[in-house]
N, C-alpha and C positions, 0 to 999 in steps of 0.2 A: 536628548530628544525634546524636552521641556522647551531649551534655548531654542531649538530650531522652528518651534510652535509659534513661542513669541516672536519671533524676526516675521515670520509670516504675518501675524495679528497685526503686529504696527507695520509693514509696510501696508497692506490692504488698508489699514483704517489712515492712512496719510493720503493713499490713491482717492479718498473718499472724502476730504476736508476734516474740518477742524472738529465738530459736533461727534462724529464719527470716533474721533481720536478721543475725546473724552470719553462718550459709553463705552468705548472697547477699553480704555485705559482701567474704566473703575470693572469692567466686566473679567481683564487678567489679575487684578488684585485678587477677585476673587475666583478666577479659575486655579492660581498659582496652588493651592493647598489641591488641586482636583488633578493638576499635571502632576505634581511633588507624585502622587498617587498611582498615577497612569505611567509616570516612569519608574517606580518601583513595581509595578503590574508586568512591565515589556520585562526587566530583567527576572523576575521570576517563570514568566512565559518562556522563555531562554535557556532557561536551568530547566523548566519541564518537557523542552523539545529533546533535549542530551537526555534526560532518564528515560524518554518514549523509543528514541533513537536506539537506546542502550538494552532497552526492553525487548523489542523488537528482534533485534538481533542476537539476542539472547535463547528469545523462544521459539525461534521462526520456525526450527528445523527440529523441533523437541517433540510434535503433537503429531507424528505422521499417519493420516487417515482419519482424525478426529474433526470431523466435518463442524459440531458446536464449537470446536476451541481455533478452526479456521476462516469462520465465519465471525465469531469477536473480533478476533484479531485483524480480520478485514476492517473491522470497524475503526480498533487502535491504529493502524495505519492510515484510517483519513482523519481521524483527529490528528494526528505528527505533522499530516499534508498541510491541515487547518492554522495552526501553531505556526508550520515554517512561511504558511504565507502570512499570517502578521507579521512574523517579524522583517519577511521579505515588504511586505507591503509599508511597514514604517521604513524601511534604509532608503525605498523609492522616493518616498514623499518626504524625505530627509532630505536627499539629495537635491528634488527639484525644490525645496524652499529658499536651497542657496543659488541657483540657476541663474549663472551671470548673461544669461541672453538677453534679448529685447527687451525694457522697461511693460511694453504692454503687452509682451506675451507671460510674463514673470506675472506683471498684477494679473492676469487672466487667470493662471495656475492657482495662485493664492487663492482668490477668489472660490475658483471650483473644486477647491482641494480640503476648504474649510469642511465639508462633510464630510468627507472623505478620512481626515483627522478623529471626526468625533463620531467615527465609527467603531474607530480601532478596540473602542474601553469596551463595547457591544460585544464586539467579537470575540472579547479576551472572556468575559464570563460567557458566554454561550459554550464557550470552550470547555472552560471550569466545570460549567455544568455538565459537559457532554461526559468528561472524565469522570464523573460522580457518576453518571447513569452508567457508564460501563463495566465501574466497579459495583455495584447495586446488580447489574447484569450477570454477572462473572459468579456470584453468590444465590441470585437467581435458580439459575439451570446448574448449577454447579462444576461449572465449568475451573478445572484444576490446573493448575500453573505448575508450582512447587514440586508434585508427584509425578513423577517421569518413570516412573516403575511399570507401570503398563503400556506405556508407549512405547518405552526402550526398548521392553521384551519383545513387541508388535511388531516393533523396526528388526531385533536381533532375527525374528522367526519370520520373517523374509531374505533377512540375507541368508542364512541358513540355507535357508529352500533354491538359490538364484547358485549358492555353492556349490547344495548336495546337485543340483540338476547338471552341473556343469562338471562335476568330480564323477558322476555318473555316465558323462558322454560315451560310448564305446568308439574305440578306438578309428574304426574303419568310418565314421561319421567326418571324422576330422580331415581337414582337406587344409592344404599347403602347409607353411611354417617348420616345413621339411629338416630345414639346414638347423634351425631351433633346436629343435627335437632331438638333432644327430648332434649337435654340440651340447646340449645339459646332460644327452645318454653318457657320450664320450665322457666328460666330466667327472658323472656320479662313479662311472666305473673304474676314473685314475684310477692307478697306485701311489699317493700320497698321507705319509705318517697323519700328520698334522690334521685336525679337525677343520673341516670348508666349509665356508659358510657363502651360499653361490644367493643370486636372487635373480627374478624376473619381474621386469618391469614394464609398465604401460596403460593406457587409459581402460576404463570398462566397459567390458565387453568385445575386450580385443582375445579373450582366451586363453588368458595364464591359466586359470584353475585346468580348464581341456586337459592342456600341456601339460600343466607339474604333474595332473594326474593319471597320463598316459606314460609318463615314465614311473611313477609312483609304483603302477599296479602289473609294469614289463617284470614277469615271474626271473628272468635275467638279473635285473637287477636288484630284486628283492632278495633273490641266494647271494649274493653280495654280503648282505649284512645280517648282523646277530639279532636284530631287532628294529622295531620301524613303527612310527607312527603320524598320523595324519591330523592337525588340527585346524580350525577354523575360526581366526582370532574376530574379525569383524570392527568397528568400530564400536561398539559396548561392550568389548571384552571385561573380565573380572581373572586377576590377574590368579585367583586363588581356585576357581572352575577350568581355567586352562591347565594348573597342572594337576589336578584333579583328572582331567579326562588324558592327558598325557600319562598318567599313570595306570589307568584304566585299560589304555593302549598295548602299554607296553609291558604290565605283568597280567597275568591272568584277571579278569573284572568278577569273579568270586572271591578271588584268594585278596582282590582290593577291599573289597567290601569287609570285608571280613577282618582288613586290618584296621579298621577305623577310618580310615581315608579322609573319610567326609568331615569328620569334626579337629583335625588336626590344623595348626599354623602355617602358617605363608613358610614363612622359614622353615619346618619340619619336611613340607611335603618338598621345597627345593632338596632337602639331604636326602630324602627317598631319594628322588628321580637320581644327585647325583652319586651314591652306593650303587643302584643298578645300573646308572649306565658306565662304572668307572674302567672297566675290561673288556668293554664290550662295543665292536663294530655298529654305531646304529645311523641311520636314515630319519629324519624328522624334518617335517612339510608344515610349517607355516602359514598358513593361506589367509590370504586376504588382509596384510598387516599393516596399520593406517600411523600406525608415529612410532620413534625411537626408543621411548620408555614401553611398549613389549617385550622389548628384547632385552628390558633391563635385568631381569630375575632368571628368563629363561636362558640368558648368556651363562648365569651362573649354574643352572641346573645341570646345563648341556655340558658335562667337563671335557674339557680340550687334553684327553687322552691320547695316546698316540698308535690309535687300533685304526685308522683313518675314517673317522665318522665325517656326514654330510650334516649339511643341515640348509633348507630352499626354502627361498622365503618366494611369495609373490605379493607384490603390492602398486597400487597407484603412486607411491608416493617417490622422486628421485631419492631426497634425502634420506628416506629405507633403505634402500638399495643399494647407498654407498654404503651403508653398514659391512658388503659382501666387498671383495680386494676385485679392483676395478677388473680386471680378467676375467673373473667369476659373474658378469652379469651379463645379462642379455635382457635389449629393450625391444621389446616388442613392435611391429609396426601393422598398418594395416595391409588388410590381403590383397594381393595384385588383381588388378579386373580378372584375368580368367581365372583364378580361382575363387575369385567371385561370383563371378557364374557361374562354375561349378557346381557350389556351394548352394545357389540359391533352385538351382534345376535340382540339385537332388531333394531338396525339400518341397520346393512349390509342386515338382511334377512325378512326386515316388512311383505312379502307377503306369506312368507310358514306358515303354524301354529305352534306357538307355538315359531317364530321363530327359528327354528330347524337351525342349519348349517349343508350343505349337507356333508355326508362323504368323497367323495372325496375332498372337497375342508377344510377340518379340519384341517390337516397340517399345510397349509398357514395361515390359520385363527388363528391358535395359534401362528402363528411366529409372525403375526401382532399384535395378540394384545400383547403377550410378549415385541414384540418395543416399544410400547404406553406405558407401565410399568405404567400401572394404572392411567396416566394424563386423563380425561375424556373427556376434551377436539379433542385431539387427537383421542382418543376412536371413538367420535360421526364424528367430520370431516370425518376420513378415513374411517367408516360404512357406512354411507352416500355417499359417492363417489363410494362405492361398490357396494350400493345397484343398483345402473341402471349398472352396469358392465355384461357383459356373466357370466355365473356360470362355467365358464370352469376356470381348472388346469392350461393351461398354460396361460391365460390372469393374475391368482392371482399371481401367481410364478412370472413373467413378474413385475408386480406393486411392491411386495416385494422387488425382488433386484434393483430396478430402487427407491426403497424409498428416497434415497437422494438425484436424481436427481429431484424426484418429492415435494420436500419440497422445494427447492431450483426456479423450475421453472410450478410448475401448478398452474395455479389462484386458483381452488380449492380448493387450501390446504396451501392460503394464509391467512387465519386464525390463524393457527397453527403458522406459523411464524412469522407474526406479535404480535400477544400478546406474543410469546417470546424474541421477537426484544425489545418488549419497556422495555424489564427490561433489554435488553444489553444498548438501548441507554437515559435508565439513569444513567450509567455509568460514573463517573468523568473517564479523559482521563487514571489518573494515573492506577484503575481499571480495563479499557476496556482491556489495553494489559496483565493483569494478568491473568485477564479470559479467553483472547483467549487463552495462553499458556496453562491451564487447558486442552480445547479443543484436544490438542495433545495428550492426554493420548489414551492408548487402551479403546473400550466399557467396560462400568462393570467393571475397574480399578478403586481401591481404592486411592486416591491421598494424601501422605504420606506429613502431615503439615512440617517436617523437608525437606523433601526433593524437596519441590516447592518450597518452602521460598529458598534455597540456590540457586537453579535454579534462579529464578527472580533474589535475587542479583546480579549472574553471569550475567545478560544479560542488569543490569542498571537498570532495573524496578521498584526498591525499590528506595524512597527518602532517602537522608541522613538526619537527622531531627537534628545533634548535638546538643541535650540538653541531651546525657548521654543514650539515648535510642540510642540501636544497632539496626541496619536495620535486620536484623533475629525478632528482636520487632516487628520491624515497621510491615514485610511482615504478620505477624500473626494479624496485626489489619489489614490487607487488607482481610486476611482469612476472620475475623473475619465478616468484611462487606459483602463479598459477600454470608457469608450463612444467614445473618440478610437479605439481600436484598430477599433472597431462591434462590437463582441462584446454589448453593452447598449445601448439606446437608452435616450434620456430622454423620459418622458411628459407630462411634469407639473414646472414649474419654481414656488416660492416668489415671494411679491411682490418679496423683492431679488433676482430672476432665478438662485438659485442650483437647481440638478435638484433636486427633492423626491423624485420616483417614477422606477424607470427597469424596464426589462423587457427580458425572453429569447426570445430568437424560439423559437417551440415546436419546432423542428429542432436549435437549437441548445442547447438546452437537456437535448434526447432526448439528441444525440451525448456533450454533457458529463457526464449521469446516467450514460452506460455508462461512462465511464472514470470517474469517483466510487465507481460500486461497483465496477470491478474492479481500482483500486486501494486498495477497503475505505475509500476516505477518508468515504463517506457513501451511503446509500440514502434512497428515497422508498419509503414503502409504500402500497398505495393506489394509485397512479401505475400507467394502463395498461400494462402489459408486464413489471410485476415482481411476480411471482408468490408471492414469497417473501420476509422481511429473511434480511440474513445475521448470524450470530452476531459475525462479527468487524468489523465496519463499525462507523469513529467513532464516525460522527453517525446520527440516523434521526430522519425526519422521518415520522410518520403521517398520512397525509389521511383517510385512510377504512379503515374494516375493522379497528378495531383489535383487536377481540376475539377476530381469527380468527389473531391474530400470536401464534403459539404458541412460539416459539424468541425467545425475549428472555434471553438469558444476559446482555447486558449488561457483564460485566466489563469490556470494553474501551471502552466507550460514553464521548463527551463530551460529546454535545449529544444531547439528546433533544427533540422540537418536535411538540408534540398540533395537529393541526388537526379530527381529529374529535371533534367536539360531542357527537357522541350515545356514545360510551363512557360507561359508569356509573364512579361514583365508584371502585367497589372495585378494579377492572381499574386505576384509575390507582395506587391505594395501593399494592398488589401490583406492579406493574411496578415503582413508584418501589425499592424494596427492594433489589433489584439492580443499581444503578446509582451505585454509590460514588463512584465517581472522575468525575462528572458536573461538567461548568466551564459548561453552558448547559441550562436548563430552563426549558420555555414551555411552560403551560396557558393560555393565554390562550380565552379563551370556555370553558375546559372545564368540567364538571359536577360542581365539589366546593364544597362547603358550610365546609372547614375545611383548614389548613395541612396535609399528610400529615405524619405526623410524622419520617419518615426525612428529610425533606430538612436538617433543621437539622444532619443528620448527613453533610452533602455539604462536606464542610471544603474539597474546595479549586472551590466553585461560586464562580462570575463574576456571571453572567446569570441574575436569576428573574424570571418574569414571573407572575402571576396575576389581571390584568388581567383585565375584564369578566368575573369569575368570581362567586361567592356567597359568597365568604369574607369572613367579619368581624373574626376576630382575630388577631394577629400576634405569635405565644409569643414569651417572653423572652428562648427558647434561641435567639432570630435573632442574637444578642449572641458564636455562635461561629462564625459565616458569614463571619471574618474577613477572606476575600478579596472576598468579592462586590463589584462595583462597578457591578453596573443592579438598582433593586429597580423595578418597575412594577406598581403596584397599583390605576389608574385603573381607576373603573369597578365597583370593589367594594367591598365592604359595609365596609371597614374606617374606622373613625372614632378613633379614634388607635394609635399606633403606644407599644411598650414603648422605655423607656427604655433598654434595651442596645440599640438602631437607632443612637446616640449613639457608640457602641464599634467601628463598621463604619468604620475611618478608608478602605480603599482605596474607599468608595462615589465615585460620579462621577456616577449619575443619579437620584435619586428622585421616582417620581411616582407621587401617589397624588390621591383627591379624582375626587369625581362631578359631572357636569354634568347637574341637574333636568331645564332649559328648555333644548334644545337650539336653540331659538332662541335662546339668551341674550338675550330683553328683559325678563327679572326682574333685580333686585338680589341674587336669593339664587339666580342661578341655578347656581352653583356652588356641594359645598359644601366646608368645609374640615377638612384633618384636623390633629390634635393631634399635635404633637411636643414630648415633655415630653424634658425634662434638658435638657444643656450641649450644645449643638452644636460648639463651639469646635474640636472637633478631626477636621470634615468637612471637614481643608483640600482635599481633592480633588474638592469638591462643585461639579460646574460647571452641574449641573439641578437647583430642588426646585422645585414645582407639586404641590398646591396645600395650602397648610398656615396652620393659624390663627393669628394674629399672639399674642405679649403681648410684658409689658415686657423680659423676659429673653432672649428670642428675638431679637428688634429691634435690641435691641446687642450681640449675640453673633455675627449675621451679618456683622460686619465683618471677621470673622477666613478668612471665605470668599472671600478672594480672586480664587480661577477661576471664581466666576460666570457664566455667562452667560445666563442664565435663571432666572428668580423668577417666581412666584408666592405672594400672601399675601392671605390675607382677612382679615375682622373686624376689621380696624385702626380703632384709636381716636385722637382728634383727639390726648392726652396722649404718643401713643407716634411721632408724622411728624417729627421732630428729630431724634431717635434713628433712627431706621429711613433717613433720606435720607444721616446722619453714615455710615453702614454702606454706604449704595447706591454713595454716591462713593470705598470703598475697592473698587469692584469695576471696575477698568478697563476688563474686557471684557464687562461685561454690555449686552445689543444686547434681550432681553425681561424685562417687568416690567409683571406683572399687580397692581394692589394697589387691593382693594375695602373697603370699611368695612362696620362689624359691623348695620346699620342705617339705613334710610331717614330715621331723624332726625339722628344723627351728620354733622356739616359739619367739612369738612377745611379748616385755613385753611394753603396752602400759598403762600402771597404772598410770604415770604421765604427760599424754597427755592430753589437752584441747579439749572439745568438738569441733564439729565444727559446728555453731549453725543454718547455714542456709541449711544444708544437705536434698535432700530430698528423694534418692535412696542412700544405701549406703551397697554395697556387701562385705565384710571382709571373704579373706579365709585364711585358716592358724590355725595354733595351740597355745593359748592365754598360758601366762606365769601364772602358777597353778592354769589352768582351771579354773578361775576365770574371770567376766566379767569385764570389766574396765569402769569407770567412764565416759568415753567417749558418752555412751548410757544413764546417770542421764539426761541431759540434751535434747534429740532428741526428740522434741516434734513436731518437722514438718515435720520428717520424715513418707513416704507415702508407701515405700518398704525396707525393711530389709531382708537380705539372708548372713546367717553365715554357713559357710563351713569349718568341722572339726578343729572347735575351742577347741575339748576336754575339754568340759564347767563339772565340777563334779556336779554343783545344778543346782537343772532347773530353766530357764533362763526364764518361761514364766512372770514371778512374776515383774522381771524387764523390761520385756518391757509394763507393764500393763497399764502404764502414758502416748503411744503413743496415745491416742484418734486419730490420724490422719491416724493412720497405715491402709493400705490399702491390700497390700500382705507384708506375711510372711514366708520365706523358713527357712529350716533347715538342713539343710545336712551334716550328719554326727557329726553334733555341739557340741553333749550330748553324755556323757557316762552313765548318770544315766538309771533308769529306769521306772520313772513315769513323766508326763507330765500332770499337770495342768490349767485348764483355767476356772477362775471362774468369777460369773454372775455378768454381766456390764461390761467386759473387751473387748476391741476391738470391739466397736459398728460401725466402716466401714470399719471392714478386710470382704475381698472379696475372696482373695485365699488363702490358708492354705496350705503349701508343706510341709512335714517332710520324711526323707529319711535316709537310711543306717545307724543307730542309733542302734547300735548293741545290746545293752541291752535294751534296750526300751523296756516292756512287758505289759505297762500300760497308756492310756488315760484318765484323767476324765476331762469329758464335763458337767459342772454346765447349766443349765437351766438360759435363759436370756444371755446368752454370745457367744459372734460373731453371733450378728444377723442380719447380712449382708451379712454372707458368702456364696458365691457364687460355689465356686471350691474348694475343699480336696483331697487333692495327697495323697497316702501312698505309699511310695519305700523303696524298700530292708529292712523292718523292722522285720528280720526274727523273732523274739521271742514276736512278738505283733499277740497271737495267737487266743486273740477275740476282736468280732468288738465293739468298745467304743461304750455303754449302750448311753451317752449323744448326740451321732449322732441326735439322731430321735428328738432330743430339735429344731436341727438345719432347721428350714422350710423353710428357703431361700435356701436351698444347691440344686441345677441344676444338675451340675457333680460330679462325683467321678471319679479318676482315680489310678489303681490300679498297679503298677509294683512288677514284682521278690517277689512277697508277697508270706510266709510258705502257704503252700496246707491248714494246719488246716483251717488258718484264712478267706480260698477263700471258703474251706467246710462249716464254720459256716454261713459266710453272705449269703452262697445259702441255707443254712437251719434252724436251729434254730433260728438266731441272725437274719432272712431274715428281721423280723417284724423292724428292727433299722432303714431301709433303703430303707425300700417301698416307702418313701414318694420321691425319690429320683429317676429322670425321665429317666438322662443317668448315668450308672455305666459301664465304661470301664474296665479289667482284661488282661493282658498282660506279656508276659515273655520280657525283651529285648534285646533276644536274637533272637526274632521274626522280624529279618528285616524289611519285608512287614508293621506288626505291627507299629514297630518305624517311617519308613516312610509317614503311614496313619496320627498316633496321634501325632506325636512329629514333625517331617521334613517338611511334606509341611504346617501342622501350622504354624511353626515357619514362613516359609518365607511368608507365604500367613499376618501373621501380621505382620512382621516385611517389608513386600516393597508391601502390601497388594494381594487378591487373585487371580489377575491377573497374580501375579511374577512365580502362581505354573505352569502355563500355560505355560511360557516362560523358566521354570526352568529346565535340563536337568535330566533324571532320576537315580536317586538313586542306 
């Protein structure tokens, strides 16, 4: 940092003559011992943001309801805030001192920057001090860290109580989870020797405990067994009171007492429990069990006798749960709308008959329970709170929009929050801030596994783990945890079955948004129930109303995230200005024609997105964006990129490049963009999509060794040596699009090497005599194949017979022949079937037993395929059909003669695509509704 002071001094005092250069010369002789100082000052600053950091997330979740040790601690968090912005505020002003831009816009910065420098040493003790007055504070009012003993108990004797309420529900209270209920009965009553260990799983407040303890307390099942006990482990269990009260249970609570119980060893009291239960039939319920080490002693206690004992756990957590042998488990899910409403009319309306909900107030009633989105919990809380309310319109409408203020601050409906608090605050630290960032999404937004994983990188989130694993790894075992913990569910899995989309239950999402903003980690604007941004909050996400956000100070801002569309350009130019120390920026859909120009002034930015925007050009000045590592510019107007993009070494993602024909059955229906200069020293480049090949580019790419995704068009038959010599330095690339510049261009790829870890692999282009190349012998892990006017003379299905993994297969334009076969055992998890504009095509046969998985069948432009394949009706897994630009004959037979092929067959779509509207419905806002999930078509501007 020192050095970079100095570059700035002397160039300012050179701007300034020669007098200039002397006083400032003899004035760094003697700053030199004051910098030496100031840069040991920043590195200790550094090491005290990681212990504040480490603090923090140590205690967050330790002091629950202690209003003095919530409010310090508010306080520790803007000092961490204060801290991260020196040191953010030094890497800025680091960066712009080397800022190879204009000579007089460089002297300019210098100039105004010099205070700006001799601030930094200010801030650093004002800091100093502030940490001294908090510990001075802390001692004060006596506000206790260390002593977690009355908290703990605070926290245990609420779950306790959230237990006994829910162990207590009577049976006839409980509404659907029917099939549940009839399979853990069925279960508990086998006839199996062997001791079972069964579990139930799922988020809180979905009604494990209801459940375990409606079969628990079925007198049926209790004459079952010689003995039975119910415990409540909680997350501050003591492993030495559980079997303590296990014992309690299960022999007479005089005749325990009496044998000492209370003062005996961990060890003693596992050989009580397992002496009594070593002949003995018994039943024992688990409830509420939060890690694996519970079940370490009481695996031991419980002896695996052969009188056929049970033993049910219920937990939030998956990895509990595989504890129990995968058959023995049931996960919970939430309740179907109508027994949702069931649910909520017998609680909100106990006194009219029948529970009826009055008409006028049905509206609200359905908004509410639609909120609840079937958690039952919730359901019963907010019916309950209802039920003594007025039956008047404007009191429900009133409680509706005020929902978040009332999750947030009515005892009431401190329930709800709490049992979703304690799966926030079992949270390792690393965790809690990935979830909150989740939290920032719109309701009902899908949250796209690639696109939060980059995110968190961008913001530091993710650990570095250097053993060979990339942090895009890492953030997907964070995924990973959080939907094992059910705080996320997965929506939507990829063809190699990994989660693509995962989502927030809109409860859980509300509860997380109140603690994001009131620990300033991040706000939603827009978002029913916040009325206001705050000036000090990270991150901010806008959805709507942007114009009316009048308090954007910004300084402290990391992530800034547009979802509303309709803001005018000028509103984004102006906000961006105040946002210096930004590390994430996303206009994705928003309404600008051109780069703002502050951003190239965001030195220490990570994340930019401008994606499906109007922008075409991409300044030079992107050349000091030196940390960015996601540039995403799909979707807009930009057709090549400047040659400083070349100098972004920390880049990791770039994607830019339009897709025309969002059917993809053109050859050009992608197009591609220019990337001029030396790539060579993109070594951290593991995505580019979609960029136009040449000579220099082709063997440059070798130098890219974390590949794992490519995209390249325009490739020429002169340049496929070169460019495969480069694909096979790339060990881990698993996608690789590569199209040629032209319908008459032929690839002759016959003595090319497979590439063996492939596992999407789209080839367009016309093959050297229609002949497949050997490249596909080998592709046994591929999961998607799509060949595009390959002018194939034999049908190709034969050779791809060996993919067992294949999962979709397109075809477009590929065959010139006329019959296509697929015969039985082939392709046991293809899911979707595309075949398209295959101009001789006039024949399908579909063998019986084959593709018995398949889920979707496209049939496009096949004009001379004029009846519908006889072997359809084998296929009983088929859902969808979708039908384009298909001859009249072939749409008259399947509506009549042939109808019988296809009956079984629930949606069949027919379409011309020339039908706009049409294309829009089935193909446009799909695609984006998957591809940045269903929320994108919301914010997406119209077609």
């Amino acid at each position: 940092m020192a050095d970079a002071l100095f570059v700035v001094l002397r160039k300012v005092a050179l701007s300034l003559g020669e007098g200039a250069l002397e006083k400032i010369g003899t004035e760094m002789v003697e700053a030199a011992s004051i910098l030496t100082d100031f840069e040991h000052s920043m590195k200790q600053i550094e090491g005290e943001l990681s212990i504040l950091r480490a603090f923090i997330g140590q205690v967050s979740a330790q002091k629950v309801g202690d209003k003095a040790f919530d409010a310090w601690l508010d306080q520790v968090r803007d000092v961490a805030h204060e801290v991260e912005d020196i040191i953010d505020e030094h890497a800025y002003l680091t960066a712009q001192a080397v800022d190879p831009s204009s000579f007089f816009k460089r002297k300019f910065h210098q100039i105004k920057n010099l205070a700006e420098w001799q601030r930094l040493p200010i801030q650093i003790n004002q800091v100093e001090a502030r940490i001294q007055r908090l510990a001075e504070m802390r001692n004060r009012y006596g506000i206790s860290i260390g002593e977690l003993v009355r908290s703990n108990k605070l926290q245990n004797t609420n779950q306790l109580s959230l237990s006994d309420s829910a162990y207590l529900t009577d049976n006839s209270e409980i509404v659907g989870n029917v099939d549940e209920i009839g399979r853990l009965t069925q279960w508990l009553l086998e006839e199996r020797q062997d001791r079972t260990l069964m579990a139930i799983f799922g988020m809180g407040g979905l009604g494990k405990t209801t459940i375990a303890s409606s079969v628990y307390k079925n007198q049926r099942i209790k004459r079952a067994f010689d003995c039975y006990a119910w415990v409540t482990v909680s997350q501050t269990y003591q492993v030495d009171e559980l079997l303590r009260e296990i014992i309690n249970q299960l022999i007479d609570e005089r005749a325990s007492m009496a044998s000492d119980f209370m003062t005996m060893s961990r060890m003693r009291l596992v050989e009580v429990i397992q002496s009594y239960l070593r002949d003995k039939k018994y039943l024992i319920v688990l409830d509420d069990v939060w890690d694996k080490n519970a079940w370490l002693f009481l695996n031991y206690a419980f002896v695996r006798s052969k009188c056929g004992s049970k033993v049910l756990i219920t937990t939030r957590r998956k990895d509990v749960s595989s504890l129990a042998v995968d058959r023995y488990v049931i996960e919970l899910k939430t309740l179907k709308y109508a027994e949702s409403w069931e649910l909520f009319c017998r609680k909100a309306f106990p006194a009219s008959k029948d529970n009826i909900c009055p008409e006028h107030l049905r509206s609200w009633a359905e908004k509410i329970v639609a909120k609840c989105q079937g958690l039952p919990l919730a359901i019963v809380t907010i019916g309950s709170i209802l039920s003594y309310r007025e039956l008047e319109e404007k009191e429900w409408a009133f409680f509706y929009n005020q929902l978040s203020w009332q999750l947030a601050n009515n005892p009431e409906l401190n329930w709800i929050s709490n049992v979703l608090n304690l799966s926030m605050n079992d949270l390792p630290s690393y965790l809690r801030s990935c979830f909150l960032y989740c939290s920032l999404y719109p309701e009902d937004y899908k949250i796209k596994r690639k696109l939060i994983s980059k995110l968190w990188i961008a913001e530091g989130l993710v650990e570095e783990r250097g053993d060979g694993t990339t942090m895009e790894e890492v953030a997907e075992c964070y995924l990973t945890e959080l939907t094992q913990r059910s705080l996320l569910q997965v929506t939507e899995r990829n063809a190699c079955g990994r989660a693509r989309t995962f989502l927030m239950h809109d409860l859980v999402r509300e509860v997380t948004s109140i603690i994001a903003k009131k620990e300033k980690f991040g706000i939603t604007y827009g978002d029913v129930g916040i009325s206001q941004g705050s000036h000090e909050a990270r991150r901010l996400c806008i959805q709507r109303g942007a114009q009316s956000l009048n308090s954007l100070a910004g300084s402290r801002l990391r992530s800034f995230i547009l979802f509303d569309t309709e803001v005018p350009c000028s509103w984004i130019y102006d906000s961006l200005s105040r946002f210096r120390l930004l590390r994430v920026l996303c206009l994705r859909f928003a309404n600008i024609e051109q780069v703002p120009g502050m951003v190239t002034e965001l030195y220490n930015l990570r994340y930019l997105d401008f994606s499906h925007t109007k922008v075409k050009k991409i300044p030079a000045s992107f050349g000091k964006l030196v940390k960015l590592q996601v540039l995403d510019l799909r979707f807009s107007n930009v057709e090549e990129l400047p040659l400083e993009i070349t100098m972004l070494t920390n880049l990791r993602h770039l994607h830019v490049g339009i897709i025309h024909d969002l059917q993809e059955r053109s050859l050009n229906c992608l197009s591609a963009t220019k990337l001029p200069g030396n790539i060579c020293h993109l070594k951290n480049l593991q995505a580019l999509y979609t960029v136009s090949a040449n000579k220099g580019l082709v063997s440059q790419l070798g130098n890219l060794t974390l590949m794992t995704s490519l995209g390249i068009l325009e490739v020429q038959q002169s340049y496929i040596a070169e460019l495969w010599n480069s694909l096979k330095k790339m060990p881990n690339l698993s996608r690789l699009l590569v199209s040629t510049c032209d319908i008459k261009e032929v690839l002759n790829l016959k003595m090319l090497k497979p590439l063996p870890n492939l596992k999407l692999f789209w080839l367009a282009g016309k093959l050297e005599g229609g002949i497949l190349p050997s490249i596909f012998s080998e592709s046994d892990k591929l999961v998607q194949l799509k060949l595009d006017w390959s002018g194939l003379k034999k049908d190709p299905i034969s050779s791809f017979s060996h993919m067992l993994n294949l999962v979709d297969l397109w075809l477009f334009g590929a065959y010139d022949g006329e019959q296509l076969t697929f015969c039985a055992g082939w392709f046991p998890k293809l899911k979707s079937l595309q075949l398209a504009d295959m101009e001789h095509l006039n024949q399908i046969e579909i063998e019986d037993e084959t593709m018995r998985s398949l889920h979707l069948l496209e049939l496009s432009g096949l004009r001379n395929l004029k009846a519908v394949p006889e072997g359809i009706k084998y296929i009983r897994t088929l859902h969808q059909m979708f039908l384009t630009d298909m001859p009249n004959e072939f749409i008259e037979r399947l509506q009549g003669n042939d109808n019988h092929i296809v009956q079984h067959i629930p949606n069949i779509h027919n379409f011309d695509s020339a039908d706009s509207q049409a294309v829009n419905n089935f193909i446009f806002l799909p695609y984006l509704a998957k591809k940045y999930g269903p929320g994108a078509t919301k914010y997406a501007p119209t077609k």
